[in-house]
N, C-alpha and C positions, 0 to 999 in steps of 0.2 A: 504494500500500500504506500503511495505517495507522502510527502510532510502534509501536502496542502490538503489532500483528503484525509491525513488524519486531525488536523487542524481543523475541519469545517466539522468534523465529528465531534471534537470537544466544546465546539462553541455548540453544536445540537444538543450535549448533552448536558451542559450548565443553565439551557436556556427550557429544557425540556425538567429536571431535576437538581433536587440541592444535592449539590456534591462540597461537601464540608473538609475531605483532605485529599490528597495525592493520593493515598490507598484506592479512595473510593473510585478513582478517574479513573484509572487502570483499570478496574475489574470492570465498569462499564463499557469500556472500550471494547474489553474479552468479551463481553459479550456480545458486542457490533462486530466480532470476529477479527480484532483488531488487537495484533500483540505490541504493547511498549511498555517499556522500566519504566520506573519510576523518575528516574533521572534524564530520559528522555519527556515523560509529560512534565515535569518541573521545568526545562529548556522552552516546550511550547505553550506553557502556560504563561511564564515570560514574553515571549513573543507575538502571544494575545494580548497583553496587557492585562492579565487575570489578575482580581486583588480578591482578595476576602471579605466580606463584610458582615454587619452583624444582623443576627434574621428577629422577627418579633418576637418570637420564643426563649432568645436568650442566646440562640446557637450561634451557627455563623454558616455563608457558604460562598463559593468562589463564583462572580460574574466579570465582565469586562468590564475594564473601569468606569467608559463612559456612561455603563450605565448606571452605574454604583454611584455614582457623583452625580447625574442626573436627572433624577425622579422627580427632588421637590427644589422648591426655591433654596438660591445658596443660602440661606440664614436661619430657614429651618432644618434644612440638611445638615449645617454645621452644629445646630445645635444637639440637633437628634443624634450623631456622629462623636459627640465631646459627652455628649448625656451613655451612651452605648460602649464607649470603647476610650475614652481618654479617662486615666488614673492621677495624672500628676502633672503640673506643669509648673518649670524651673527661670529661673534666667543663669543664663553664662556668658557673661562680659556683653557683647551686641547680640548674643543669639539668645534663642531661649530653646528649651528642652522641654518636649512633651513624649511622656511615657505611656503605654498602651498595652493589655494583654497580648500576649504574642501571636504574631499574624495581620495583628489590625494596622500597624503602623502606615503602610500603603496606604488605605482606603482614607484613614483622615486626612494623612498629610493631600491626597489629590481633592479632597472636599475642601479644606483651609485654600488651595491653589484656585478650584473652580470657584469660591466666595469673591475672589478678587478684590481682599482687605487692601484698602491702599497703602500700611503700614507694613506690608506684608513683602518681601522682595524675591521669596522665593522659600522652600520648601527641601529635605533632602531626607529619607525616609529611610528606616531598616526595618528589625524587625515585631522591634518593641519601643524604637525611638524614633523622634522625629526631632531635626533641627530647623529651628525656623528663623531663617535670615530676613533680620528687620529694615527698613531702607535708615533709620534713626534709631541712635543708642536711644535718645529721650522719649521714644517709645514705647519703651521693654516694660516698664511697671503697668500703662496701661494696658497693654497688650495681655499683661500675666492675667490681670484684674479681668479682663475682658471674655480669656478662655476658661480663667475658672470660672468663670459667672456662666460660661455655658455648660459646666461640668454639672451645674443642680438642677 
C-alpha cells in the first residue's frame, strides 16, 4: 500500500472514530488490511498534522489540527482548551511556560496561535510544555493573569 493511501486511511479513521493513542491506529489500520509500526503511524501522524485533544468525557482523541482549533470562536476555544488541559502557567525572563497533561501541549499551544492574542508573538510546543514568546517583556504579568483567569 502507498504512504498516500495509507494517509487518506488515517484521516478516514480519526474522522470516522476516537482513536485516543498510536496502539489504537495501528490495529484499525489491520483491520482496513493495512500493516504499519507504530513508528511508522507516529511519522504520518506528524505529517497530518494530528494533535490530541481533549473529548467531553474527560478523554482525549487524535484529529487534524485544523480542526481541533477550529470548531468555536478563538476565545471560547481558548478558554475551553486552558479550562480542559492547561495545569500551570509560569513566567521565564520574556517567555512564559505553560504546562499541560501529556499529549495536550500541541493542541493548546495551536488554539493560543489560532486566538491571534496580539501580545502573543509566537508559540513553541512539546509534550507537556508550551513556550510562549511574548512581542513585550511588560506583558508577561498580564499575560500570566490572563491565562490563569482562563484556567477557572
Amino acid at each position: 500500500m502507498s504512504r498516500t493511501a495509507r494517509l487518506e486511511a488515517i484521516l478516514q479513521i480519526v474522522h470516522q472514530q476516537v482513536v485516543n493513542n498510536q496502539a489504537e491506529l495501528v490495529v484499525a489500520l489491520a483491520q482496513r488490511g493495512i500493516v504499519a509500526t507504530q513508528a511508522t503511524v507516529s511519522r504520518d501522524m506528524r505529517a497530518l498534522a494530528l494533535v490530541k485533544v481533549a473529548t467531553a468525557d474527560g478523554g482525549s482523541q487524535y484529529l487534524p489540527s485544523d480542526e481541533a482549533a477550529g470548531e468555536l470562536v478563538p476565545s471560547e476555544s481558548l478558554r475551553s482548551m486552558f479550562q480542559q488541559s492547561v495545569t500551570e502557567v509560569q513566567i521565564a525572563e520574556s517567555l512564559l511556560v505553560i504546562r499541560t497533561p501529556i499529549g495536550f501541549a500541541n493542541a493548546v499551544a495551536l488554539t493560543i496561535d489560532k486566538a491571534r492574542l496580539p501580545e502573543v508573538a509566537g508559540t513553541i510546543a512539546g509534550d507537556d510544555t508550551i513556550l510562549i514568546l511574548l512581542r513585550k517583556r511588560s506583558d508577561r504579568a498580564r499575560m500570566v493573569e490572563t491565562f490563569r483567569h482562563l484556567m477557572q
